[in-house]
LUMMIRO-219853 format. One line per 5 residues: number of its first residue (from 1); their letters; for each residue x, y, z of C-alpha. Coordinates in nm, 4 decimals, always signed. Example, Ala and Ser with C-alpha at 12.3 -4.5 7.8 and 13.67 -1.06 7.14 Angstrom:
// LUMMIRO-219853
1	as	+1.2300/-0.4500/+0.7800 | +1.3670/-0.1060/+0.7140
***
This chain:
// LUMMIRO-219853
1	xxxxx	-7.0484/+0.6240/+5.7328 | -6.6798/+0.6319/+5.8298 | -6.5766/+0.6169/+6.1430 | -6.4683/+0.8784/+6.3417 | -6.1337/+0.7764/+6.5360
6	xxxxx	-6.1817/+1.0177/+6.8654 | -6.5072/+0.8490/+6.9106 | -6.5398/+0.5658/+7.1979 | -6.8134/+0.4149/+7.0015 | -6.6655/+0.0740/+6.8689
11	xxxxx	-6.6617/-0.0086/+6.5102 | -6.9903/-0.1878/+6.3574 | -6.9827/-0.4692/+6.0761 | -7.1726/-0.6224/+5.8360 | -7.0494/-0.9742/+5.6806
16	xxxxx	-7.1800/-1.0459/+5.3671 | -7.1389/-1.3910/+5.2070 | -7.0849/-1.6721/+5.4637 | -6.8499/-1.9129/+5.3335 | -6.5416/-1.7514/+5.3932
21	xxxxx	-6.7615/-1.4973/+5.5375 | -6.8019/-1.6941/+5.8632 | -6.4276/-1.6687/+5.9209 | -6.4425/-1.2813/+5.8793 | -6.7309/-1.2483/+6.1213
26	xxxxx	-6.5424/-1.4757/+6.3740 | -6.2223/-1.2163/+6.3666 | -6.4286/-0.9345/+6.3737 | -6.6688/-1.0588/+6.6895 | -6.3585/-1.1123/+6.8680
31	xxxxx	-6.1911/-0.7977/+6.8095 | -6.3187/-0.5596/+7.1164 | -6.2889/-0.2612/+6.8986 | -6.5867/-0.4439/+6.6729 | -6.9707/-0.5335/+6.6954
36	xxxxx	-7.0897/-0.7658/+6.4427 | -7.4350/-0.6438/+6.3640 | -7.5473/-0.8346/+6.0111 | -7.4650/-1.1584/+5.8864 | -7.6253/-1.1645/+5.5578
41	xxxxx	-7.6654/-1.4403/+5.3151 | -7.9204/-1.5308/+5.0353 | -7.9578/-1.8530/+5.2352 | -8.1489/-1.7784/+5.5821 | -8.0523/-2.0779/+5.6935
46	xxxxx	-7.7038/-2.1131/+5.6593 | -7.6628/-1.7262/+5.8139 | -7.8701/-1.8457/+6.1164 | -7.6443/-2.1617/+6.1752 | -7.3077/-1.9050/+6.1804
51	xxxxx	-7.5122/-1.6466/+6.3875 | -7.4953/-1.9637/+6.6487 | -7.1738/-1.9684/+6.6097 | -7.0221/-1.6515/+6.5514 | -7.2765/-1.5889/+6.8669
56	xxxxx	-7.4165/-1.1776/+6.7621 | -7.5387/-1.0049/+6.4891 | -7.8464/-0.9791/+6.3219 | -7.9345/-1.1702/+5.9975 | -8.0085/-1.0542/+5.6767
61	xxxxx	-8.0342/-1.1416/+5.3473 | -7.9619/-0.8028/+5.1476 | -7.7054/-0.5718/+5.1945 | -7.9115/-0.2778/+5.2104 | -8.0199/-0.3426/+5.5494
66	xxxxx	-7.6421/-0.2597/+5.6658 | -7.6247/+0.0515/+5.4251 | -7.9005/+0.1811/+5.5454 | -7.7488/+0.1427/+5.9341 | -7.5552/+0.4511/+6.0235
71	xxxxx	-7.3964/+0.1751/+6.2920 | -7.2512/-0.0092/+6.0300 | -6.8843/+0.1174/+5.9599 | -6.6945/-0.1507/+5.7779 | -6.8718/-0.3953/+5.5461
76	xxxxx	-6.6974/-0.7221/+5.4799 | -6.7713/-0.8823/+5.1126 | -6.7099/-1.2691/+5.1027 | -6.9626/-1.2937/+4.8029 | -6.8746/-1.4815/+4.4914
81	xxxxx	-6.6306/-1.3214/+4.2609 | -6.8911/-1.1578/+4.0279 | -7.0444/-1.0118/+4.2950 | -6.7724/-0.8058/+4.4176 | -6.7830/-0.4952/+4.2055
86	xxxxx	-7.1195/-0.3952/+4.2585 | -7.0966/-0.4481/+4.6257 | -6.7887/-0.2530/+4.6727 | -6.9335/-0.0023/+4.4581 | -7.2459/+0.0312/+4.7139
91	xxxxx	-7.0564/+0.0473/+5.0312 | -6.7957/+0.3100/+4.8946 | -7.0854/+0.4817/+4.7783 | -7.2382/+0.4545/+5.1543 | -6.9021/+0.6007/+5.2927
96	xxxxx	-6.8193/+0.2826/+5.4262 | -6.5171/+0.1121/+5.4632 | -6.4582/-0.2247/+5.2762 | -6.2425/-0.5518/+5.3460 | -6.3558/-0.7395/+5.0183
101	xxxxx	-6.2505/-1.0943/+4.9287 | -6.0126/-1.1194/+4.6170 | -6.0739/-1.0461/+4.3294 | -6.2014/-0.6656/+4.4144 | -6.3244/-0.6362/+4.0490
106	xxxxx	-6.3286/-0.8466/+3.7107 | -6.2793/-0.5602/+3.4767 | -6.1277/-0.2183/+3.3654 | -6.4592/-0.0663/+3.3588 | -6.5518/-0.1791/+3.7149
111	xxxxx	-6.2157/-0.0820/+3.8451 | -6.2321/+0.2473/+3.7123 | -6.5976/+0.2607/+3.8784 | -6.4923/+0.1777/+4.1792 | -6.1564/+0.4086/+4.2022
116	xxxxx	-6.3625/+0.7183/+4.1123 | -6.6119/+0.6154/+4.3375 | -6.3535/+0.5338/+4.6487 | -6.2142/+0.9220/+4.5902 | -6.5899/+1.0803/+4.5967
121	xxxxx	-6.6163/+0.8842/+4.9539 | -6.3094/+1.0780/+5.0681 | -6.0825/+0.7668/+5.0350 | -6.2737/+0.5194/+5.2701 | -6.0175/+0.2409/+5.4181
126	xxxxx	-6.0602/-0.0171/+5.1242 | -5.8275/-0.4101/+5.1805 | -5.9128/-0.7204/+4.9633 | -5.8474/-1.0323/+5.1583 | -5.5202/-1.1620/+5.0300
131	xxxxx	-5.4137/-1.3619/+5.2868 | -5.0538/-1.4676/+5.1805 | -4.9338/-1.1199/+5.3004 | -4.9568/-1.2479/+5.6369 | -4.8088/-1.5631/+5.6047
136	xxxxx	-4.4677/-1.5878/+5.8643 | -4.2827/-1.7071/+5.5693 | -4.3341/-1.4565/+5.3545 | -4.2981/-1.2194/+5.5945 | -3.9475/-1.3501/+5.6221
141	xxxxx	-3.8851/-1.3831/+5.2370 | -3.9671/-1.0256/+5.1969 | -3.6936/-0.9246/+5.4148 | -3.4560/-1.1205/+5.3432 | -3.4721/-0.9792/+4.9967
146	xxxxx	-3.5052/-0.6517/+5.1296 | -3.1804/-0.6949/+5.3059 | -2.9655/-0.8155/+4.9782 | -2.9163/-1.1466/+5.1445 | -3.0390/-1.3164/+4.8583
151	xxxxx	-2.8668/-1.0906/+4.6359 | -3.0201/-0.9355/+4.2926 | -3.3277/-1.1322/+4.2377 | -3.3873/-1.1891/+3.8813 | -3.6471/-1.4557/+3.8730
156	xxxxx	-3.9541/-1.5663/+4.0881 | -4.1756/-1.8759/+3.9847 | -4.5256/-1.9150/+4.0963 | -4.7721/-2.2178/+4.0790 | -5.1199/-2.2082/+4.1698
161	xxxxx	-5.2163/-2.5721/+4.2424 | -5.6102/-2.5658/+4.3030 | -5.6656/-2.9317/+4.3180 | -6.0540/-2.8905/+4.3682 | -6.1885/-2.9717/+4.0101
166	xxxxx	-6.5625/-3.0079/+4.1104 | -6.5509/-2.6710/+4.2412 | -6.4870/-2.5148/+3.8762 | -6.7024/-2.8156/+3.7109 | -6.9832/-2.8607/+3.9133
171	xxxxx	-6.9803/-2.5071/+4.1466 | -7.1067/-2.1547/+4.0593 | -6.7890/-2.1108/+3.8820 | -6.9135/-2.2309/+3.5509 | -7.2245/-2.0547/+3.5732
176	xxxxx	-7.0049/-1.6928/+3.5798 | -6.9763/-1.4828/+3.2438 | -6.5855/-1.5204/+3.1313 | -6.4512/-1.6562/+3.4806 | -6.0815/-1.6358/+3.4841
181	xxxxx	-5.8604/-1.8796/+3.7226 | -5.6095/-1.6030/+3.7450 | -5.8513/-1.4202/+3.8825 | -5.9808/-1.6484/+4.1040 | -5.6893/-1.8155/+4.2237
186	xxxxx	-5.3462/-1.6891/+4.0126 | -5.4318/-1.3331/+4.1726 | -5.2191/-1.4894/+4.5442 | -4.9018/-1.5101/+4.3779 | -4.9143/-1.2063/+4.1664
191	xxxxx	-5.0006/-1.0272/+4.4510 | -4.6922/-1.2076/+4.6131 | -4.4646/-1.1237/+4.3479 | -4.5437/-0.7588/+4.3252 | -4.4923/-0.7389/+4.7628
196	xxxxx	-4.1466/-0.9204/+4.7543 | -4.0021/-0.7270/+4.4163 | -4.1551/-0.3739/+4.5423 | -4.2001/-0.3374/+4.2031 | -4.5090/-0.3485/+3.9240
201	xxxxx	-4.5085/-0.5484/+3.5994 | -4.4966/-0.3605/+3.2771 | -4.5850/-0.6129/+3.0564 | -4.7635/-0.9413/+3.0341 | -4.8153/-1.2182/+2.8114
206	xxxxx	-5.0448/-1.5164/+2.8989 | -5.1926/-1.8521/+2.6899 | -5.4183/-2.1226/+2.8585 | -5.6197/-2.4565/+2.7775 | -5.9091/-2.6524/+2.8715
211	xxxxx	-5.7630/-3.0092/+2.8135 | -5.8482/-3.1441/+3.1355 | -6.1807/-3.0004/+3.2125 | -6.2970/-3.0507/+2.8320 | -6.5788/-3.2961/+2.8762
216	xxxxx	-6.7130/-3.0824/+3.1678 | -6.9310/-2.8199/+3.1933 | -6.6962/-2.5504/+3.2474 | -6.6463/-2.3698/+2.9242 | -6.3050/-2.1386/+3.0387
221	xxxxx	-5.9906/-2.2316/+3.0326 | -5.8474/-2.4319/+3.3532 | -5.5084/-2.3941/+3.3054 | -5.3464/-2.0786/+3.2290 | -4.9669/-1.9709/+3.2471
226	xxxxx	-4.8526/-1.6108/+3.2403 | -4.5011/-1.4475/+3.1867 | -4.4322/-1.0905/+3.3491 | -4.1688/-0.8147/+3.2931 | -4.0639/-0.5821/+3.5927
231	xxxxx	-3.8579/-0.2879/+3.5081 | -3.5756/-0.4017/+3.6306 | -3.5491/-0.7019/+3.4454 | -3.6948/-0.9186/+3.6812 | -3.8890/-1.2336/+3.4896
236	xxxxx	-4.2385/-1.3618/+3.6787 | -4.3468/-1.6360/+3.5622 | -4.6843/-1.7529/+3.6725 | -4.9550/-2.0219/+3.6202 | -5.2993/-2.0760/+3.7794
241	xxxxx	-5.3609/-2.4889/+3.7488 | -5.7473/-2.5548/+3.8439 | -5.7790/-2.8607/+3.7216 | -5.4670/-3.0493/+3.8671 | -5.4475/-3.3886/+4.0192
246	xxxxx	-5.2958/-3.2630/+4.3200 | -5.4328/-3.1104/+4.6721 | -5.4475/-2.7247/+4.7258 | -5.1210/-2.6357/+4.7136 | -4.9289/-2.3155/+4.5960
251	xxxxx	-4.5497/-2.3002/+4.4629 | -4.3306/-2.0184/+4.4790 | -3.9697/-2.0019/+4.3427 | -3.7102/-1.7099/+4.4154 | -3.3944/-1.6868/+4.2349
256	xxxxx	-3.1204/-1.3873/+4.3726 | -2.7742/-1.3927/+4.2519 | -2.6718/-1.4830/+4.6054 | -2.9386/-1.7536/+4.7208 | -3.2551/-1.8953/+4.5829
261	xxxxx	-3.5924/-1.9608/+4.7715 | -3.8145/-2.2606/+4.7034 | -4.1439/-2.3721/+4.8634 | -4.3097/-2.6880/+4.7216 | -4.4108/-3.0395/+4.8617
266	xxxxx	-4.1258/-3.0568/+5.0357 | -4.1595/-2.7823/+5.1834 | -3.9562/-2.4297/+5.2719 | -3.6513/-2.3709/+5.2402 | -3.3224/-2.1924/+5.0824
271	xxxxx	-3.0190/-2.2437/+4.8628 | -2.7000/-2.0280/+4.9230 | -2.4225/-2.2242/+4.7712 | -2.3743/-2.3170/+4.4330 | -2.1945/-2.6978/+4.6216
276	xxxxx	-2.3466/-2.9728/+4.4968 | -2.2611/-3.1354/+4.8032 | -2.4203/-2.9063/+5.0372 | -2.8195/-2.9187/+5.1552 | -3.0437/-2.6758/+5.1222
281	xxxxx	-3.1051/-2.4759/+5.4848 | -3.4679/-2.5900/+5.5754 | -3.7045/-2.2808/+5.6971 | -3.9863/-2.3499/+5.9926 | -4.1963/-2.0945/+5.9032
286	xxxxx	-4.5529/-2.1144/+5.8436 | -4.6477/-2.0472/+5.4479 | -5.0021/-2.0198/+5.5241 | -5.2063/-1.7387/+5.6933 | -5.3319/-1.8414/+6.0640
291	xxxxx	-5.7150/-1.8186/+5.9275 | -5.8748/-1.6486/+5.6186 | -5.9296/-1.3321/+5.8732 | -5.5925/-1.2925/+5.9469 | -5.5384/-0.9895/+5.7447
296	xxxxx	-5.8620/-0.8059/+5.9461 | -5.6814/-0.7058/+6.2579 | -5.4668/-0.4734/+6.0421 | -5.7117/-0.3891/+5.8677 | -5.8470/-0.2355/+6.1963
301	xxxxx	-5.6146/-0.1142/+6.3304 | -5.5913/+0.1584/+6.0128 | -5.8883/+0.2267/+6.0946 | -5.8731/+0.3178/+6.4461 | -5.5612/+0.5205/+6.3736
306	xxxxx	-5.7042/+0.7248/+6.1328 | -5.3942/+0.6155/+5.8950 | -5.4103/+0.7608/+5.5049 | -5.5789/+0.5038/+5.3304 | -5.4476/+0.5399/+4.9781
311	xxxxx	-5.1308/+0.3313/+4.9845 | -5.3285/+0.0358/+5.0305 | -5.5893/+0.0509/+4.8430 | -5.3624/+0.2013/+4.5434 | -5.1998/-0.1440/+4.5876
316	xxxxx	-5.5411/-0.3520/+4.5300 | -5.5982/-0.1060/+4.2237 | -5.2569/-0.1638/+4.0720 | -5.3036/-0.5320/+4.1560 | -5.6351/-0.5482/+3.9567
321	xxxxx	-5.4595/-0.3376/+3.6892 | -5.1590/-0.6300/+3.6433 | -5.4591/-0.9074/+3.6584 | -5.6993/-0.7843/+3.4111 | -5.3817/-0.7396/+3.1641
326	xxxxx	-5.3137/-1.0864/+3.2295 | -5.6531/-1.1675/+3.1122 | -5.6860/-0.8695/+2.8516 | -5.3510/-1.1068/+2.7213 | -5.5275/-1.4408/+2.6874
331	xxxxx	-5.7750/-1.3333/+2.4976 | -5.6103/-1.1301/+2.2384 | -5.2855/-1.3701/+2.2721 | -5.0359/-1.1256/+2.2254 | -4.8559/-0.9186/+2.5130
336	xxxxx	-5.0332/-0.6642/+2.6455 | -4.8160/-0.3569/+2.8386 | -5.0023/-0.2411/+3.2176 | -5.1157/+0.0485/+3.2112 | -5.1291/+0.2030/+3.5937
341	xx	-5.3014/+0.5040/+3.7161 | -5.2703/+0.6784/+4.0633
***
C-alpha cells in the first residue's frame, strides 16, 4: 500500500532483519515523517532487545504480519543475502515500497521476477542500501570528475578488503547455495564505479581462488578479481578480497588525464602533477557513510514528494545486471558481455 503524498498520515515501517536492521529502524524512528510499527526477526529475543532501544514498534517474527497492515508503507529488508529476492518480491507484490540491503537479488531469474513484478505495483519507490553513495568523499570525487578537473578518466581501481574471515568460515555465509563475495561485498565499488563514470560496463571478465580459506568450511571462492569495459574505453578493474589479513577496508583508485584519485591506508587524497618532487594534496573528507541508514532520509524524501521512481530503481536493476555477469564470468571463465534492459 503506497503512500499517498497529500495525505497528513505519516509513513509506517516495518524492519525486517535486525543486524543492520537495527540501524535502519533507528533512522526511520527518528524521522518525524515515519512510525516504526514491526521489528521482525526469527529471533524474539534479539527484536525485543532493539525494540528497547529503537524505543516503538511492535515485534514480529514473519513478515506477513506487516503485509497484511494497510499502515505499513515502506518495508525495510536487512535479511541475509539469500533472503532478499523473495522478500522484495512480497512487498512489491503488497504495493509497498522497499529499501532492501545489497545485494537486491542473486540471479537473472530473480531479477527479472522482481522487475516485472515492481512494474505490476505501478513502480513502487524501490533503493538497496548502498551506502558509499553518501559518503562526503565521494560526493566530492563525483564532481570533480564531473567538472573535467581530473581530466578524461581512463582507469578506476577498486579493492574490497573484508578482513572478517570467520564471518565467511564460520557465519551463515557458507551455509548459502553458490555465495558470491562480489555479491556480498565487491557489489560497493561496482556500484561506485558505475556513479562516478555515469556510465555501464559492457563487458566483464572475472577468475577467483580459494587458497586462503581452503582448509575451511567455506566451499566458494574468497578471492575474486574482475576486469570491466565501459564504452568509452574506460578500464575497471575490481577485486572482492574476503579472506585478507587486513581490517575492513575498501580501496579505490581514479586515474584522469589531468589528476589521479587514491584512497587507501593512508588515506584520501589527489595527484595533479606529474613532479616527482611535489606531494600529493591530502582530502578531509569522510570516505565512509555517517551510519548504515544514511541513505534512508533520501530515500524518504522521494517518497513524500511523490518523485518518479524509475531512475533509481533502474539503477539497482542495471547494477544487479553488471554483478550477476561478473559472476555468470567466473563460472564459465570466459568474458561475458551485460546485457541491460529498461
Amino acid at each position: 500500500m503506497t503512500h499517498d503524498p497529500a495525505s497528513s498520515d505519516v509513513l509506517g515501517v516495518a524492519v525486517i532483519g535486525l543486524g543492520v536492521g537495527e540501524q535502519h529502524a533507528l533512522t526511520f524512528a527518528n524521522d518525524p515523517r515515519c512510525a516504526v510499527k514491526w521489528l521482525i526477526d526469527h529471533d524474539e529475543s534479539k527484536a525485543s532487545d532493539v525494540r528497547g532501544r529503537v524505543g516503538t514498534g511492535e515485534i514480529a517474527t514473519s513478515l506477513d504480519i506487516a503485509l497484511n497492515d494497510p499502515d505499513v508503507h515502506i518495508i525495510s529488508i536487512a535479511s541475509f543475502d539469500h533472503m532478499h529476492a523473495d522478500q522484495v518480491l512480497a512487498c512489491l507484490d503488497a504495493n509497498r515500497h522497499v529499501f532492501v540491503e545489497k545485494p537486491l537479488c542473486r540471479t537473472a531469474n530473480e531479477l527479472a521476477d522482481i522487475m516485472a513484478t515492481w512494474d505490476e505495483a505501478e513502480r513502487p519507490h524501490l533503493t538497496s542500501n548502498l551506502v558509499l553513495r553518501d559518503a562526503e568523499l565521494y560526493r566530492w570525487l563525483g564532481d570533480e570528475i564531473a567538472s573535467g578537473r581530473m581530466g578524461k578518466v581512463y582507469a578506476i581501481d577498486g579493492d574490497y578488503l573484508y578482513g572478517r574471515m570467520h564471518k565467511i568460515t564460520e557465519g551463515w555465509r557458507k551455509d548459502v547455495p553458490d555465495y558470491s563475495v562480489i555479491e556480498g561485498g565487491g557489489i560497493h565499488l561496482l556500484d561506485l564505479m558505475l556513479s562516478l563514470t555515469g556510465e555501464k560496463p559492457n563487458s566483464v571478465v572475472c577468475q577467483g581462488n580459494n587458497i586462503a580459506s581452503a582448509e575451511s568450511d567455506f566451499q566458494y571462492d574468497d578471492f575474486m578479481a574482475a576486469t570491466y569495459t565501459f564504452p568509452s574505453g574506460i578500464i575497471g578493474r575490481l577485486t572482492a578480497n574476503f579472506a585478507c589479513v587486513h581490517r575492513h577496508h575498501h580501496v579505490l583508485r581514479v586515474f584522469g588525464t589531468k589528476a589521479t584519485f587514491i584512497y587507501d591506508d593512508a588515506g584520501p587524497r589527489i595527484h595533479r602533477t606529474r613532479d616527482e618532487t611535489a606531494e600529493a594534496e591530502p582530502l578531509d573528507l569522510n570516505p565512509l557513510a555517517s551510519s548504515k541508514g544514511a541513505l534512508i532520509p533520501a530515500f524518504v524524501d522521494a517518497i513524500v514528494a511523490n518523485k518518479d521512481p524509475s531512475p533509481a530503481a533502474q539503477r539497482e536493476f542495471d547494477l544487479i545486471r553488471a554483478i550477476i555477469a561478473t559472476d555468470k564470468s567466473h563460472a564459465s571463465k570466459s568474458t561475458e558481455k551485460i546485457e541491460y534492459t529498461s
